[in-house]
C-alpha positions as CSV (number, residue, x, y, z in Angstrom):
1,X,-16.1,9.1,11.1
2,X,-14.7,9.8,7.9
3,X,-13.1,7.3,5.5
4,X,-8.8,7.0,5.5
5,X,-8.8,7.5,1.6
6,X,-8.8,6.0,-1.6
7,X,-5.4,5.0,-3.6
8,X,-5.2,5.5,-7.5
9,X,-2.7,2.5,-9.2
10,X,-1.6,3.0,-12.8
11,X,1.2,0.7,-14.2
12,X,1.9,-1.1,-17.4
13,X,0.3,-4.1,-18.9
14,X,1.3,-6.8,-20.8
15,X,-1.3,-6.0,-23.8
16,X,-3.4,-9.4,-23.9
17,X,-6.1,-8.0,-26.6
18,X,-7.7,-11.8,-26.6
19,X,-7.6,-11.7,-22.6
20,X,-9.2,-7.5,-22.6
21,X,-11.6,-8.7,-25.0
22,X,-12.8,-11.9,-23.8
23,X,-11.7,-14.2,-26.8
24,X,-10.2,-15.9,-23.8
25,X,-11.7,-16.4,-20.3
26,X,-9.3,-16.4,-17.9
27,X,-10.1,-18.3,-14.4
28,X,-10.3,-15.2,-12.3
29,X,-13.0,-13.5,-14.4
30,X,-17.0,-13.8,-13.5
31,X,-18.6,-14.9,-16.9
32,X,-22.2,-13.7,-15.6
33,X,-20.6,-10.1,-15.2
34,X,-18.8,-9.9,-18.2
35,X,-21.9,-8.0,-20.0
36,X,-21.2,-5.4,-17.8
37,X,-18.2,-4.4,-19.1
38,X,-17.5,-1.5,-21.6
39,X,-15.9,-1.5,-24.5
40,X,-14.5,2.2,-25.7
41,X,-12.7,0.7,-28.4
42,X,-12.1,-2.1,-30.2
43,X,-10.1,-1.8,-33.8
44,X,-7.7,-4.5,-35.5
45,X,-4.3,-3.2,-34.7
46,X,-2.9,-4.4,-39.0
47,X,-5.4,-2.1,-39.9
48,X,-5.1,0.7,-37.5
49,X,-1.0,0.6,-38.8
50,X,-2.0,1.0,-42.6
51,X,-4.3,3.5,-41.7
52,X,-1.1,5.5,-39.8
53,X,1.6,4.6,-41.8
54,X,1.1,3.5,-45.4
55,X,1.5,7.5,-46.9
56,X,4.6,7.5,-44.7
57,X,5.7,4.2,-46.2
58,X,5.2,4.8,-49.3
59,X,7.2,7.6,-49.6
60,X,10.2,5.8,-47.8
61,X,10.2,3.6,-50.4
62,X,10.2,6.0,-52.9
63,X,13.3,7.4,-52.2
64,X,14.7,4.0,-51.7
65,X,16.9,2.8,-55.1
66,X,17.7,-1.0,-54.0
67,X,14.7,-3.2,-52.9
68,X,16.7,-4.7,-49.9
69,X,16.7,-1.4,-48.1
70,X,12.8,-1.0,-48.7
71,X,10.4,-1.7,-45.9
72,X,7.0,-4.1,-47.5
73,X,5.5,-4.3,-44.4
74,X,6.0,-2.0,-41.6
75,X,3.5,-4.1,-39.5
76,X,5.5,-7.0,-39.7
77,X,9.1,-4.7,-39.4
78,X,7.6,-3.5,-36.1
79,X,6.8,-6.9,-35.1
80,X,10.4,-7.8,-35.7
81,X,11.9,-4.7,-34.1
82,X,14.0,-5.4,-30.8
83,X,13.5,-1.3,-30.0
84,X,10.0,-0.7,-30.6
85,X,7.0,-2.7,-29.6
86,X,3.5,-3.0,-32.0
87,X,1.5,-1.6,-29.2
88,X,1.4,-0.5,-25.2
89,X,-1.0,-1.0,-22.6
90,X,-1.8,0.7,-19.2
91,X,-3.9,-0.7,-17.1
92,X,-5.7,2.5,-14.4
93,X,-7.8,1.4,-11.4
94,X,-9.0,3.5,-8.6
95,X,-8.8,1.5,-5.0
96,X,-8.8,-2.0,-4.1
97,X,-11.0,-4.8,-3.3
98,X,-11.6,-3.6,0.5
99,X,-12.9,-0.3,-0.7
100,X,-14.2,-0.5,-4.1
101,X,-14.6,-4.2,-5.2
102,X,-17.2,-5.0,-8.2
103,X,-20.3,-4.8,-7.3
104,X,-20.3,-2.5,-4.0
105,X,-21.3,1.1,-3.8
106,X,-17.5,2.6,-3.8
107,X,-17.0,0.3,-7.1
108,X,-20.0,1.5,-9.3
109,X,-18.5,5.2,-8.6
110,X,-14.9,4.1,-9.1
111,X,-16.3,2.6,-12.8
112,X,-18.3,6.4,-13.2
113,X,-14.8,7.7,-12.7
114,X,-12.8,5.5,-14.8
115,X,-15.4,5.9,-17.7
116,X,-15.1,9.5,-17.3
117,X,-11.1,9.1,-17.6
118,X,-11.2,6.9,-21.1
119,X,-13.7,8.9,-22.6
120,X,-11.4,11.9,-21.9
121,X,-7.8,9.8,-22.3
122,X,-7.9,10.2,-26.2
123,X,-8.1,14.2,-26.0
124,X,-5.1,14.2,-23.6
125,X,-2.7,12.4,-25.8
126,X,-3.1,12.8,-29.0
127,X,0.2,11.0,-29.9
128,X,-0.9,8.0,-28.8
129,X,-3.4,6.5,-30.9
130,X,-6.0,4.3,-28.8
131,X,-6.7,0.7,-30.7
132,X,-8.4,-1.1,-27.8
133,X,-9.7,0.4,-24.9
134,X,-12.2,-2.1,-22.2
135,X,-13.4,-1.2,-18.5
136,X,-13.6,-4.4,-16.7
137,X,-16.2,-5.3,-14.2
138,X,-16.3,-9.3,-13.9
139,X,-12.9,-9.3,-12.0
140,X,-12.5,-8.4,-8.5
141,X,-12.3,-4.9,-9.2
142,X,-13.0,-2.5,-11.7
143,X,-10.0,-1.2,-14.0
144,X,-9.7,0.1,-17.5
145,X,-7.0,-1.6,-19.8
146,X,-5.6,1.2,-22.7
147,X,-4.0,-0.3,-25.7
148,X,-2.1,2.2,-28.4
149,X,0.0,2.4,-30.8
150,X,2.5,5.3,-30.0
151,X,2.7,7.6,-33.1
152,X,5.6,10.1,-33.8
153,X,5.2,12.6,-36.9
154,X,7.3,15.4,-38.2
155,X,10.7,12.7,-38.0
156,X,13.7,13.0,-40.1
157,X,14.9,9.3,-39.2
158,X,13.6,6.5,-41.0
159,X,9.3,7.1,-41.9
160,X,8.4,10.7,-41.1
161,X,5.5,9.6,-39.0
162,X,6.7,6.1,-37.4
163,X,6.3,3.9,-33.9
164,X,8.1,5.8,-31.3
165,X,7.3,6.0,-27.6
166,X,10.4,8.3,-26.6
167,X,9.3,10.7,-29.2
168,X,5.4,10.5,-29.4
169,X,5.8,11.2,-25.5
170,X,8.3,14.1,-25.9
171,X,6.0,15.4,-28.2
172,X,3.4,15.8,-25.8
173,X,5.5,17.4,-23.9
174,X,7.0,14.5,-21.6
175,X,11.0,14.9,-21.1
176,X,12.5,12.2,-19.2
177,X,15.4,13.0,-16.9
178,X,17.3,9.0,-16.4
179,X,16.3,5.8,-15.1
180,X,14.3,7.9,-12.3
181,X,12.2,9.8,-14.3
182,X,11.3,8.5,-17.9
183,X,9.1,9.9,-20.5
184,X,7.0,6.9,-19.5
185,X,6.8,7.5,-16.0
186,X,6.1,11.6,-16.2
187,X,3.3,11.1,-18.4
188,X,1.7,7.9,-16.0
189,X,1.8,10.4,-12.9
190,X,0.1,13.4,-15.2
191,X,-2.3,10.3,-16.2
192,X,-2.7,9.8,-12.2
193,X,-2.9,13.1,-12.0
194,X,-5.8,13.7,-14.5
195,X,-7.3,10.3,-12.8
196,X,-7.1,11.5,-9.3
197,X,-9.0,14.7,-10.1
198,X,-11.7,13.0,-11.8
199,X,-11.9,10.9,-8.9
200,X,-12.1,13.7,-6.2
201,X,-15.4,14.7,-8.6
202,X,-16.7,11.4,-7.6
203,X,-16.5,11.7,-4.5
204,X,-13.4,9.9,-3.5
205,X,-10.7,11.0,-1.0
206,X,-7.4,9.9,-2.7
207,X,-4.6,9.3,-0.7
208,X,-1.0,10.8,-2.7
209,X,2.3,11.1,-0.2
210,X,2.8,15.1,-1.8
211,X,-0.8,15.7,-1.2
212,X,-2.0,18.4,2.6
213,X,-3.7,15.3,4.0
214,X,-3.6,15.6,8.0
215,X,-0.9,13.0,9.7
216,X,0.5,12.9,6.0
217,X,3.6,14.2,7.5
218,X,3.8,11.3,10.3
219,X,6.2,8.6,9.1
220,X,4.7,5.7,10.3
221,X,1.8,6.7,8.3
222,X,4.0,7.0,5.2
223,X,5.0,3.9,5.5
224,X,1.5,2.4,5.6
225,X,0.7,4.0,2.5
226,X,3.9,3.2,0.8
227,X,3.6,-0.5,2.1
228,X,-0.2,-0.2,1.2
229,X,0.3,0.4,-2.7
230,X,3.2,-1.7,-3.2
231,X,0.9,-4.6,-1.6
232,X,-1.9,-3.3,-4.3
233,X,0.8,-3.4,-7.2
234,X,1.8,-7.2,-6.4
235,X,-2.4,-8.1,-6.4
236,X,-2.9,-6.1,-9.7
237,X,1.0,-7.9,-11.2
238,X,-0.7,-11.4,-10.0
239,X,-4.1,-11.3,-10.9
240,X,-2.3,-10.4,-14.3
241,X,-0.1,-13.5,-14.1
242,X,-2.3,-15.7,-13.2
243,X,-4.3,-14.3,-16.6
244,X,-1.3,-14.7,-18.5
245,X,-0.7,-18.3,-17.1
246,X,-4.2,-19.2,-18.1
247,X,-4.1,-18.4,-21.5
248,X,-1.0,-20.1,-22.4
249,X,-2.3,-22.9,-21.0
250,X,-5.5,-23.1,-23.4
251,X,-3.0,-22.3,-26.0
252,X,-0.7,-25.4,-24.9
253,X,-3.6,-27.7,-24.9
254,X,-5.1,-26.9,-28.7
255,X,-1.6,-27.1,-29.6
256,X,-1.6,-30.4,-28.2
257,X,-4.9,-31.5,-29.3
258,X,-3.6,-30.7,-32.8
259,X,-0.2,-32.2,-32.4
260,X,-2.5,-35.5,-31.9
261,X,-4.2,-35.4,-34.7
262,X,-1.2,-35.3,-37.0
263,X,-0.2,-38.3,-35.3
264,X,-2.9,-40.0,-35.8
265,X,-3.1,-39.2,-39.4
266,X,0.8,-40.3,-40.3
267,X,-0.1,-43.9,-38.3
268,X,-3.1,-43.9,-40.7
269,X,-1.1,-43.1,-43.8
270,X,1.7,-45.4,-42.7
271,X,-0.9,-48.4,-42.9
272,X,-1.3,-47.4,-46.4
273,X,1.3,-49.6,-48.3
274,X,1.5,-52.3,-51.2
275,X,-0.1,-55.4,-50.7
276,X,2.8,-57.4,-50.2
277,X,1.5,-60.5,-50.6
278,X,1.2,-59.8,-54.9
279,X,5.2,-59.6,-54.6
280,X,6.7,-62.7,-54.5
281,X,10.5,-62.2,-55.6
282,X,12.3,-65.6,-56.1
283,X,16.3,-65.8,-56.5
284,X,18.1,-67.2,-59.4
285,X,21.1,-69.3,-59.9
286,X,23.4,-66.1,-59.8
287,X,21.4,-64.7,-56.5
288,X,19.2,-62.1,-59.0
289,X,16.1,-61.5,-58.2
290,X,13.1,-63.1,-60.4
291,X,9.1,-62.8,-60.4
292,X,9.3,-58.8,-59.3
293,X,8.4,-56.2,-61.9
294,X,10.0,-52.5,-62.4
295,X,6.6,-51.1,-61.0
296,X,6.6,-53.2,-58.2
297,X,9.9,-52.3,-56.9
298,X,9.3,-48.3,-57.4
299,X,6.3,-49.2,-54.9
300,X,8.6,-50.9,-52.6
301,X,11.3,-48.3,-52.9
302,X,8.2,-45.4,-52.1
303,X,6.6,-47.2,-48.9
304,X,10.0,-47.5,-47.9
305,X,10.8,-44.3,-48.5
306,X,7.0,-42.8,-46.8
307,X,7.8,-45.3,-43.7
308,X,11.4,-44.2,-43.0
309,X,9.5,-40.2,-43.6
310,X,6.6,-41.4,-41.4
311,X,9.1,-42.5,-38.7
312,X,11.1,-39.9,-38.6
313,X,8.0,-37.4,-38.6
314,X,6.5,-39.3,-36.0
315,X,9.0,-39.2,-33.4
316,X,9.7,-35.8,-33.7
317,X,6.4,-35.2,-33.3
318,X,6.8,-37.6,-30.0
319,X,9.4,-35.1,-28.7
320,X,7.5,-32.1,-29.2
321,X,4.7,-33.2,-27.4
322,X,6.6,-34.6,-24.9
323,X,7.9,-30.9,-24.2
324,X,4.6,-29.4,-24.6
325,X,3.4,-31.8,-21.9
326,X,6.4,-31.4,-19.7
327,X,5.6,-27.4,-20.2
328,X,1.7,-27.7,-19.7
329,X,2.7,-29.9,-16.2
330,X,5.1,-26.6,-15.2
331,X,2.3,-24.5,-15.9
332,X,-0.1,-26.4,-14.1
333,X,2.1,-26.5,-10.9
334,X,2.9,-22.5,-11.4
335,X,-0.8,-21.8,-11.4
336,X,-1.9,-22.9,-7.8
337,X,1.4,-20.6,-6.5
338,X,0.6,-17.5,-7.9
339,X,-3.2,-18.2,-6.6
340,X,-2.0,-18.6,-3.2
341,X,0.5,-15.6,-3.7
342,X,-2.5,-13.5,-5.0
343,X,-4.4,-14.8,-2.1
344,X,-1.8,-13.6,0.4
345,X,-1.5,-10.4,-1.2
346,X,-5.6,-9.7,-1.3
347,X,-5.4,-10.7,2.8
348,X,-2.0,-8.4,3.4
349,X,-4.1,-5.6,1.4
350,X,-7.2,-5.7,4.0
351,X,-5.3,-5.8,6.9
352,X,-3.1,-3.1,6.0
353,X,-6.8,-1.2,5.2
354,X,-7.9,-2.3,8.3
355,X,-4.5,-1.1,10.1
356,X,-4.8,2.3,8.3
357,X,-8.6,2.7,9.3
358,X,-8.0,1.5,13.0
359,X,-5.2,3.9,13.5
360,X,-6.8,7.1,12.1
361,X,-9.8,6.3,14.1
362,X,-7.0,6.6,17.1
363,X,-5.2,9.8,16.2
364,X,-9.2,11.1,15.6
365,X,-10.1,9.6,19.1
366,X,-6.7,11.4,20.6
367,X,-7.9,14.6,19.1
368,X,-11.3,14.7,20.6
369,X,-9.8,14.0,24.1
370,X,-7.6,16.7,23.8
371,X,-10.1,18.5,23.3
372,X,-12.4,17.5,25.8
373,X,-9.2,18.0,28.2
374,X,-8.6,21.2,27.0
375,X,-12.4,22.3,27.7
376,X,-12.2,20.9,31.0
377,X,-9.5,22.7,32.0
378,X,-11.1,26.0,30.9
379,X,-14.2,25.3,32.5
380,X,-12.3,24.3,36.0
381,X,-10.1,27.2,35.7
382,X,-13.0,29.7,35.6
383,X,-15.0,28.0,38.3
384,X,-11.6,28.2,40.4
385,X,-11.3,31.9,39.7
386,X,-15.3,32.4,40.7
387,X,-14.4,30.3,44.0
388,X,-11.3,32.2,44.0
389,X,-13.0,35.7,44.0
390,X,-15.6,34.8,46.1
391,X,-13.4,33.3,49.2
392,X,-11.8,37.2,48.9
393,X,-15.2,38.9,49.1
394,X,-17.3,36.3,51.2
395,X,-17.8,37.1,55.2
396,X,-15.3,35.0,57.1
397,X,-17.8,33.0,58.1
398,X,-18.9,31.6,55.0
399,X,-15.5,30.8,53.7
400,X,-16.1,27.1,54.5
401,X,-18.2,26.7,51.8
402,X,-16.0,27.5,49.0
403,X,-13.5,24.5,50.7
404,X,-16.4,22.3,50.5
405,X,-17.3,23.5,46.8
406,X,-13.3,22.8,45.8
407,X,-13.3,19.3,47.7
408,X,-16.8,18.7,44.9
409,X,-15.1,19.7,41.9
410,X,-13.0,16.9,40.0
411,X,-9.3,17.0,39.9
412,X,-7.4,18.0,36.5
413,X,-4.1,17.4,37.6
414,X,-2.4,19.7,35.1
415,X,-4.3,22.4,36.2
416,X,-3.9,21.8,39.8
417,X,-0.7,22.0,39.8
418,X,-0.5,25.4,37.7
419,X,-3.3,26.4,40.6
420,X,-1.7,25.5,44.1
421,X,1.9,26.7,42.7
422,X,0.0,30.3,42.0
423,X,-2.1,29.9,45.4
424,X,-2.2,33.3,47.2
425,X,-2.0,35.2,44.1
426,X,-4.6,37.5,43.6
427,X,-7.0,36.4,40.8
428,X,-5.3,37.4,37.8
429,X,-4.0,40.7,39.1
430,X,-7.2,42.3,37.9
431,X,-9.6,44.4,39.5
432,X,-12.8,44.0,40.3
């Protein structure tokens, strides 16, 4: 029985480099696989943007006369920019967790395939330089996260080579045509594409709704596949969130764990004060104060002043962690829903495999009785022509026979019509 077909998922990533490189473990990742991933590429993305743009910088600056219009640090100018981004990340993986989870047979040839794709990625877009690049394999499936810096040369508007997706894409050739049909979206299908071939080199059968599989045209089975990837998208979006979720939580709780120790060092410092007891002011007649020096009252004066600091400090402080904690709590209760949502969606995913598998095996199963049918009817039509000939040749006598024979042979009720509306006919109005 052969296999219903493997689906190939590319979409965009949120770009976690700690998260891609394991700086941070989310909860969803196997620590005792993580050796098994591969790292293609793994560069410090400041330095990767002096080694693309300082020249370019340089002479931008040049021709700038007034300091304010210069640019000292593009890094920090793209950082800053609300059009551009520092960096993009698409994320490629070829099936699911039903057909090629870490671990199985269909995932060590789905990670073949997706090595083969990175180590090749780099030659197919040379616009897009490639900072950090990791195959996964301690997560339920493998899938290859791409990080790059999107470089456009040859520009007349601001640096001559700058960061520009639009135009790094156009200049590979990518033209988008509206909200529809982006640059972005024309070069992620030729990236499916150029994945989906690899693939088919490894073995895989890929499913693709403009591809000549059989039944491809039948809507219901359309609609399986269509229901089938969207299901896939939400696991890889969740698994993703649920990452996400993680790390800000770590990040939350060394925030908080340092917000404590500032605390504790202004109550410390606050405890450090004059010894009051040394100062013992005394009024006079006029209600002046006697018995306190000018040097004691400039350490009154700063422990007032370091208190009233401290307190004010201190309560802000007090707020701040207050929201971190009422933002951690959030966090904590968001955590166990996208779970249970990426739960749901992992179940939804095998039983729509399941449903797909099931329901090929019955259009295959309808085939083969078809054809069985149609063989029985060919067969029973020639032995009822033989029977046929022979009642017009056989002595009268033994005529009886060929009734008996008939009454023997099983009854195809399509044929039988066709046979006793055409009885008395001669046998094909040929000769014998």
């Amino acid at each position: 029985m052969s296999s219903i077909g493997t689906t190939i998922s590319g979409m965009t990533g949120r770009g976690s480099i700690r998260h891609n490189n394991r700086d941070f473990t989310a909860a969803n990742v196997d620590r005792e696989r993580s050796e098994q991933n591969i790292v293609f590429v793994n560069e410090d993305l400041k330095q990767v943007y002096h080694e693309l743009f300082d020249k370019a910088l340089e002479t931008y600056n040049a021709g700038k006369k007034k300091t304010r219009d210069k640019i000292p640090d593009y890094y920090e100018h793209i950082r800053q920019s609300k059009q551009e981004k520092l960096f993009h990340e698409a994320i490629f993986q070829i099936g699911n967790l039903s057909d090629c989870g870490c671990g199985s047979e269909g995932g060590q040839r789905a990670a073949e395939a997706l090595t083969e794709f990175a180590e090749t990625f780099r030659e197919r877009n040379p616009h897009l330089r490639v900072f950090n690049m990791v195959l996964h394999m301690d997560e339920a499936t493998p899938h290859l996260h791409v990080d790059f810096v999107p470089v456009a040369t040859e520009q007349t508007r601001g640096l001559s080579t700058r960061v520009s997706m639009k135009q790094a894409l156009k200049q590979q050739g990518f033209t988008g045509l509206g909200r529809k049909q982006t640059e972005w979206k024309a070069w992620m299908d030729r990236e499916k594409d150029a994945l989906t071939e690899i693939a088919q080199q490894h073995e895989f059968e890929i499913i693709s709704l403009g591809s000549n599989r059989r039944h491809m045209d039948l809507p219901e089975y359309k609609a399986a596949i269509q229901q089938a990837d969207a299901v896939q998208e939400q696991v890889a979006a969740a698994e993703q969130e649920v990452t996400d979720l993680q790390e800000q939580k770590a990040e939350l709780e060394q925030e908080m764990k340092s917000l404590s120790g500032t605390v504790r060092a202004l109550k410390a410092a606050e405890r450090v004060r004059v010894d009051f007891d040394t100062i013992r002011p005394e009024k006079t007649l006029t209600g002046a104060i006697k018995g306190v020096t000018v040097e004691e009252v400039k350490q009154l004066k700063a422990v007032a002043m370091r208190g009233a600091m401290a307190e004010q400090t201190v309560t802000g402080l007090k707020k701040e962690n207050a929201a971190l904690e009422k933002e951690n709590a959030a966090l904590q209760k968001k955590v166990p829903s996208v779970m249970d949502r990426l739960k749901e969606a992992e179940q939804r995913n095998r039983l729509e495999s399941q449903n797909r598998h099931l329901w090929n095996e019955n259009e295959e199963l309808k085939e083969a009785l078809e054809e069985e049918r149609n063989f029985s009817d060919r067969l029973l039509e020639g032995i009822d022509r033989v029977l046929d000939m022979l009642e017009q040749h056989l002595p009268t006598q033994l005529r009886h026979l060929i009734d008996k024979a008939r009454e023997l042979l099983p009854e195809h009720q399509t044929y039988r019509q066709e046979q006793q509306r055409d009885r008395g006919h001669s046998w094909g109005d040929m000769s014998l």
